[in-house]
C-alpha positions in Angstrom: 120.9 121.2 97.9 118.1 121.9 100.5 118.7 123.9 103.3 116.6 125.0 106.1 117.8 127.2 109.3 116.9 127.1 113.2 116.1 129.9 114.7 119.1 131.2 117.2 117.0 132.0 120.4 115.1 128.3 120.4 119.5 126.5 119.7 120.6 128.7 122.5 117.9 127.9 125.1 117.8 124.3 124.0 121.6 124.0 124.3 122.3 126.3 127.4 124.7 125.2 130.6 122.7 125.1 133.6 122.7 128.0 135.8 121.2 127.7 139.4 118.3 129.7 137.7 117.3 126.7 135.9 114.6 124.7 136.8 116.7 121.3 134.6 119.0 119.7 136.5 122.6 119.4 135.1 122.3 115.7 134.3 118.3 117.0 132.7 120.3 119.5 130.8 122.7 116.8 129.8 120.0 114.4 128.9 118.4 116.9 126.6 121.8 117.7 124.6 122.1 114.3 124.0 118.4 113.4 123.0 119.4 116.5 120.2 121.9 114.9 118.9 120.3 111.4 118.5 116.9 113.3 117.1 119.9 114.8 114.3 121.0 111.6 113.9 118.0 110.2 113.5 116.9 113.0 110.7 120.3 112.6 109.0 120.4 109.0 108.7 117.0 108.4 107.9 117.0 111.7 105.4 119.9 110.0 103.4 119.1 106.2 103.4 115.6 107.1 102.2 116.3 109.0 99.7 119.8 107.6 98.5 118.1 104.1 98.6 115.3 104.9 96.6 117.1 106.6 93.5 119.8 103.7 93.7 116.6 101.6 92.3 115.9 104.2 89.7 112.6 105.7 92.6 112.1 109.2 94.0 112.0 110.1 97.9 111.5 113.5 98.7 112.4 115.1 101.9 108.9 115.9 102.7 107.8 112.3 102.4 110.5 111.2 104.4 109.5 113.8 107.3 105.6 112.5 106.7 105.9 108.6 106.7 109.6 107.9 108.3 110.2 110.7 110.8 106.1 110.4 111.9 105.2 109.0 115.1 108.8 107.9 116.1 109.7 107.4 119.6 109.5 110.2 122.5 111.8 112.4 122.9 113.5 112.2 119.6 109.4 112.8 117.5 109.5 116.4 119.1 113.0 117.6 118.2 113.4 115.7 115.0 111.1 117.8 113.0 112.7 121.6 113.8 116.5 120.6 113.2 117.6 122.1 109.9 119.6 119.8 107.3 121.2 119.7 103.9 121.3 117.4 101.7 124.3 117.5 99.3 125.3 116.0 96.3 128.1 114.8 94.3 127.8 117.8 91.5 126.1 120.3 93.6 124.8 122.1 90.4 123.1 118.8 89.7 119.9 117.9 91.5 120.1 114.6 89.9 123.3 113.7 90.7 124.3 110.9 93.8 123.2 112.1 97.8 126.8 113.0 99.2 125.9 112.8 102.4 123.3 114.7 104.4 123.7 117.0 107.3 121.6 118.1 110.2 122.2 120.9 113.3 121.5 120.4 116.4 123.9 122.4 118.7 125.9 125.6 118.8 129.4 125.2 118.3 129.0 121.3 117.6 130.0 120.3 114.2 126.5 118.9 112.3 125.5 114.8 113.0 126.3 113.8 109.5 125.3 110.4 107.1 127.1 109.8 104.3 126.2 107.4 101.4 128.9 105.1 100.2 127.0 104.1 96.9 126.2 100.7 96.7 126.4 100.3 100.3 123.6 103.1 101.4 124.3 105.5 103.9 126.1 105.2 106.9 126.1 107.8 110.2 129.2 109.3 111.5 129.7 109.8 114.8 128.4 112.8 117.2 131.2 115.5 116.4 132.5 114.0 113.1 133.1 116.3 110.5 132.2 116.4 107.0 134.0 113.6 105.0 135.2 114.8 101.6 132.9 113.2 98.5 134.0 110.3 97.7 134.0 108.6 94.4 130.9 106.9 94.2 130.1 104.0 91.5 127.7 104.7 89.2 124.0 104.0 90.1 122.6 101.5 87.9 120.1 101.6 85.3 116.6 100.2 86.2 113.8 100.1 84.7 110.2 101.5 86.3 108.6 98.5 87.5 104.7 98.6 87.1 102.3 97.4 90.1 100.5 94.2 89.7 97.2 94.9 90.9 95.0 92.1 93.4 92.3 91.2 90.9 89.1 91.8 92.4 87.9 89.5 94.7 88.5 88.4 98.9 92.4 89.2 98.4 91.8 92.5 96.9 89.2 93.8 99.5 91.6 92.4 102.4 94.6 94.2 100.7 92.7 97.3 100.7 91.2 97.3 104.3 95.2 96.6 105.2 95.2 100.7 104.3 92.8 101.8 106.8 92.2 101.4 110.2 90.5 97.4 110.2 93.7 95.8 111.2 95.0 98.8 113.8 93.4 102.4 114.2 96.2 104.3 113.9 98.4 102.0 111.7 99.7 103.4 108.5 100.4 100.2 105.9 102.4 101.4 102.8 102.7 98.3 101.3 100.9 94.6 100.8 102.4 91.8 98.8 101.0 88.4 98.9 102.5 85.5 96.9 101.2 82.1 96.5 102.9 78.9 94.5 105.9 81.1 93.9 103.5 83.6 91.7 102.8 86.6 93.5 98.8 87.1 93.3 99.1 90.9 93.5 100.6 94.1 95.3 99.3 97.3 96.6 100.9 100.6 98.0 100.4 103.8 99.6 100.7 106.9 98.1 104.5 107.8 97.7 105.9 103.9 97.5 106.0 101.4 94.9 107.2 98.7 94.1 111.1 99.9 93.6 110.9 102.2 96.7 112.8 100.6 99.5 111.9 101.0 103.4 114.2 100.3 106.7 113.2 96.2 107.7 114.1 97.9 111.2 114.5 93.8 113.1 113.0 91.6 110.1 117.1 92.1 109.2 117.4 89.8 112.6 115.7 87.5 109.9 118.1 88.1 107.4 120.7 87.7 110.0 119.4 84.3 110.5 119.7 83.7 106.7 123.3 84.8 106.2 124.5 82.2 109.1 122.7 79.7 107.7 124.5 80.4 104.7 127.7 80.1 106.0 126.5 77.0 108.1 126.2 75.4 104.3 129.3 76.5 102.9 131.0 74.7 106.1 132.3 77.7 107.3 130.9 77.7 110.7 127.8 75.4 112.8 125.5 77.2 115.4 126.7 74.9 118.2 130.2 76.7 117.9 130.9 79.0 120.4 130.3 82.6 119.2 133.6 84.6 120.6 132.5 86.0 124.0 134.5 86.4 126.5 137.5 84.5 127.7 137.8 80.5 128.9 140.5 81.2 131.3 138.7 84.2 133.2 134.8 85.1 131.5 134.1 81.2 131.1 130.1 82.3 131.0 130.5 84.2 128.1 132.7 82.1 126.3 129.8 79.2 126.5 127.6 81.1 124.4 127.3 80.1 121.1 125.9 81.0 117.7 122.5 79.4 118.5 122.2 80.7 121.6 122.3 84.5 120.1 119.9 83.4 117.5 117.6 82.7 120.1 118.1 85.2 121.9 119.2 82.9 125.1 122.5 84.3 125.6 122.3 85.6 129.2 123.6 89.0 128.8 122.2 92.5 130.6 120.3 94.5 128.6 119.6 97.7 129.8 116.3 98.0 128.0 114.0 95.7 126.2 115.5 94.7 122.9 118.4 96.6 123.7 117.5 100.0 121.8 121.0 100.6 120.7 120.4 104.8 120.2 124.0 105.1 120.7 124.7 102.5 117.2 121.4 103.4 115.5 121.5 106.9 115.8 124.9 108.2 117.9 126.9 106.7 115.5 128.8 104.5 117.7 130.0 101.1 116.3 129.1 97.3 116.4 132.4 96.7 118.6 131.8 99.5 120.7 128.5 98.8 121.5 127.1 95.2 121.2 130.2 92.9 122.7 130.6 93.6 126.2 127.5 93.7 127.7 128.0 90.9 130.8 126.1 87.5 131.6 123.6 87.9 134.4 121.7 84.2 133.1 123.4 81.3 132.2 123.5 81.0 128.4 120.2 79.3 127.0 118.3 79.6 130.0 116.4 82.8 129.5 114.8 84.4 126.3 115.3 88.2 126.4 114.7 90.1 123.0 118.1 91.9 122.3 119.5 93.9 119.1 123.1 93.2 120.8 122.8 89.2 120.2 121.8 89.4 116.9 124.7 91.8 115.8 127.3 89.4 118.1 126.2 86.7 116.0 126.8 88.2 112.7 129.8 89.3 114.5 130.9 85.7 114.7 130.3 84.8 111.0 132.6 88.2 110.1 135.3 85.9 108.6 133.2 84.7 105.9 131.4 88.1 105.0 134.5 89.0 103.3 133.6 86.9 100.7 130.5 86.7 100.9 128.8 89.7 101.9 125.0 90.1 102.2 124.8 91.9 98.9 126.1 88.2 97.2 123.1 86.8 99.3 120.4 89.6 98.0 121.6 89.0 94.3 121.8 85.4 94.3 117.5 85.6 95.3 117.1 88.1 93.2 116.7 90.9 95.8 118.2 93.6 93.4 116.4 96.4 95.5 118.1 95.5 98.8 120.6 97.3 100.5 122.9 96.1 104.0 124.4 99.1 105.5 126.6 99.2 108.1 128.2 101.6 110.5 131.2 104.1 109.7 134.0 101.2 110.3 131.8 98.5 108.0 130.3 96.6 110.8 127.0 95.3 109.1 123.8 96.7 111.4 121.8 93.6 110.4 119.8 93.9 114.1 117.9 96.6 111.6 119.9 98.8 109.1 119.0 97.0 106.2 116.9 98.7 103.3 114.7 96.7 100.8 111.1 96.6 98.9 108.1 94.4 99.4 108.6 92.4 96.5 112.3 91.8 97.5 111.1 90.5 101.3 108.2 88.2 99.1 111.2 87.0 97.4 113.3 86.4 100.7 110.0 84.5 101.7 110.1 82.4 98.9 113.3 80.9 99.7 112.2 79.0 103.0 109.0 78.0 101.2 112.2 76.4 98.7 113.8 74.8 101.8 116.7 77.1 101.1 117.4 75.9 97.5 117.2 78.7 94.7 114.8 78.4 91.4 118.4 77.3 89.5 118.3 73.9 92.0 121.3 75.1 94.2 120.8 75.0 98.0 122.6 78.1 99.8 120.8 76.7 102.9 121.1 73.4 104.8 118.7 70.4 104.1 116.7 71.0 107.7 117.4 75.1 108.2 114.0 75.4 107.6 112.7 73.0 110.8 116.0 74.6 112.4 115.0 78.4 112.6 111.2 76.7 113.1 111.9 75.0 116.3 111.2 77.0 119.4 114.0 75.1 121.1 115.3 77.6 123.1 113.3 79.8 126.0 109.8 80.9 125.0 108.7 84.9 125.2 106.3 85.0 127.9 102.9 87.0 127.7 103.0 86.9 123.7 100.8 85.0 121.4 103.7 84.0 119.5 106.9 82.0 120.4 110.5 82.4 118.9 112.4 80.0 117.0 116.1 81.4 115.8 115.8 85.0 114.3 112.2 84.4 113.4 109.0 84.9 115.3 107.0 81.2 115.8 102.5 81.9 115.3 103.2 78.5 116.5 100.4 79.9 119.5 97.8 81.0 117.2 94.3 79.7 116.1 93.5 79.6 112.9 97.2 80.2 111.4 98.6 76.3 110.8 101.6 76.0 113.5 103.9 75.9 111.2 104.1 79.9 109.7 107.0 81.8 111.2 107.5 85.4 110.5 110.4 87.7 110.1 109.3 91.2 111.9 110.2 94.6 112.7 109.0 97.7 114.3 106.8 100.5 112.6 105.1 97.3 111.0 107.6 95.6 109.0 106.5 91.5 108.6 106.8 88.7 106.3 104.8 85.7 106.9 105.8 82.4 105.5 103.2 79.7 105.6 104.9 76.5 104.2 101.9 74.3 104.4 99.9 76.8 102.2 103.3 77.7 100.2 102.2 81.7 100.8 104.3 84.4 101.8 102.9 87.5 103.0 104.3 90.7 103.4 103.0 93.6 105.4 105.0 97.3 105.0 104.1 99.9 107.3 105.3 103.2 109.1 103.3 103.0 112.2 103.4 105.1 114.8 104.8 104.3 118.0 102.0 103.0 120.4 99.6 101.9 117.2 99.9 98.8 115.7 99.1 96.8 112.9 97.0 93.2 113.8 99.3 91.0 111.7 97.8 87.5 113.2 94.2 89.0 112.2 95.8 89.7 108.6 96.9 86.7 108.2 93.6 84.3 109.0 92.1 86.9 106.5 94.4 86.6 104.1 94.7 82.5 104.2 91.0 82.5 104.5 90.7 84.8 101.3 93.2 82.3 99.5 90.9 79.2 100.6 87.7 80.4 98.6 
């Protein structure tokens, strides 16, 4: 158990109802409350999937590598007020350090019960919502037994002295890489990592789970349990005929036409309020008609997961991780089992090179069985739908398109996510590439530069 305490006088001020000697004005005061209590949930989220994840694969986190690498350089306010909340971290047998993460508590207000993430084994962690109270433990399955996995080094060479430079500032002053994994012919050629991550330690895919997203429909798409021209559930034909139009494809593109009230839809109030999937991600209303406009958004990914719900039952994204071999993966979802897979997904480098692997496969696993359909692969390729403007990349469905870059063949399509999170799948040079990072917000990491480097590397 690990405690630490705020100091009264900086809770008070911070949390105090405005008095015409005030300079904030009630909806600033307001404001500020509520940036608290995402910073909390932020801390308590991140606190418990980092450190739950990790010794679910038989790896270590500490709390002070999490505050170092995952709560560093995050987004204004929440950076500031994140790092002087106090938390706990409790465990199944509190007399046993070694024993499962319970869940993990963090203050943030006076007289305001702690923002609170609880792990449910197998299933990570998942954050309660802002006044939610302390669940009792749970019974929690065992964790299973791995064994330490030992780093395959790059052998010296081009790829080796690219894979280093990836850990300073060549590709991005200011970027922090904690991870490189290339893989080539189904053989990964080597792996490198920062100090405090390996090859069992997960990290947050943040939106390469848009990728996964992709994946899990496509899955279903081959079991014949849904098609992306089907209309994905919005609205009503009688009275919201706009949104009933939109379909599957149309959210994996993001194309459906719906408001967002910021780009990519940050979803605080899911990520880090601990609202739901149905509460926040259906009912956002059309202002374009459906495929006409391409507007990045969290919401259209999760409504098209939302879509496929009927077939998660049975076959949930932890079927999909185990049938690849992704044993280090985790889905989570929020506090009613709504799968966050917009972002909320934890997994390893190796496991991503893996994920890779299957679209260089055409969808068909090493044991000849094809969980995706004869064409996905041109499918999720094809930039169909409206292009992002301004970007030197295009988008297909839940993958990015360097269908716009020279020196990258056109047809390498990337799964990516914020803080520096990409895999880069190059079918004509059958490589995958994957790139872990925590960067800080306003650095970032020059994937397209890394890749030419890497595929020129792999062509001496």
């Amino acid at each position: 158990m690990i405690r630490q305490t705020l100091a009264a006088a900086a809770l008070l001020a911070a949390t105090s109802i405005a008095t015409p000697g005030f300079a904030q004005s009630e909806q600033e005061q307001l404001d500020a409350r509520y940036d608290r209590a995402l910073a909390a949930g932020y801390k308590a989220l991140m606190l418990c999937s980092a450190i739950a994840n990790a010794e679910r694969n038989g790896a270590a986190r500490t709390p002070e590598s999490v505050a170092e690498w995952e709560m560093a350089g995050i987004q204004a306010p929440l950076d500031a007020i994140a790092p002087e909340l106090g938390y706990r971290i409790s465990r199944v047998d509190p007399g046993d350090a070694s024993s499962q993460v319970a869940n993990v508590s963090v203050d943030w207000a006076e007289g305001m019960a702690p923002r609170i993430a609880r792990h449910v084994s197998q299933q990570g962690c998942q954050l309660l919502p802002i006044g939610g109270n302390i669940p009792p433990f749970a019974t929690l399955r065992e964790q299973p037994n791995r064994p330490s996995v030992a780093i395959r080094a790059f052998p010296s060479g081009a790829l080796a002295r690219i894979s280093q430079k990836a850990f300073g500032d060549a590709f991005g002053e200011g970027a922090r890489t904690t991870a490189v994994v290339v893989q080539s012919g189904g053989r990964m050629l080597g792996e490198a990592y920062a100090r405090d991550f390996g090859p069992a330690v997960p990290q947050r895919t943040w939106s390469v789970a848009k990728s996964l997203a992709a994946t899990l429909v496509g899955a279903a798409v081959e079991r014949g349990e849904t098609a992306v021209e089907r209309r994905a559930g919005l609205g009503n034909r009688t009275h919201d005929q706009g949104r009933a139009a939109i379909t599957i494809d149309h959210l994996l593109r993001m194309a459906s036409g719906r408001y967002s009230d910021t780009p990519g839809n940050r979803t605080d109030p899911l990520y880090w309020g601990g609202a739901t999937v149905d509460e926040r991600a259906a009912n956002w209303p059309l202002v374009n008609a459906p495929g006409s406009t391409y507007r990045y958004a969290n919401n259209d990914t999760l409504m098209a997961v939302k879509a496929i719900e009927g077939s998660l039952a049975d076959h949930p994204p932890s079927a999909l991780f185990a049938s690849l071999g992704m044993d280090h993966t985790v889905a989570e979802t929020d506090w009613q089992g709504n799968y966050i897979l917009s972002s909320q997904v934890w997994t390893t480098a190796r496991d991503l090179a893996k994920f890779g692997q299957l679209y260089l496969d055409d969808g068909v696993l090493p044991d000849g069985t094809r969980i995706l359909p004869e064409g996905w692969v041109e499918y999720v390729s094809a930039p169909s739908g409206p292009q992002p403007e301004g970007r030197p990349m295009g988008y297909g469905a839940g993958f990015w398109l360097f269908n716009r870059t020279a020196g990258i063949p056109s047809d390498t399509i990337a799964a990516m996510g914020n803080r520096g999170q990409y895999v880069v799948i190059v079918p004509s040079r059958d490589v995958v590439i994957v790139r872990r990072g925590e960067d800080p917000v306003g650095e970032s990491f020059d994937i397209l530069a890394f890749t030419r480097d890497v595929l020129a590397a792999l062509g001496e």
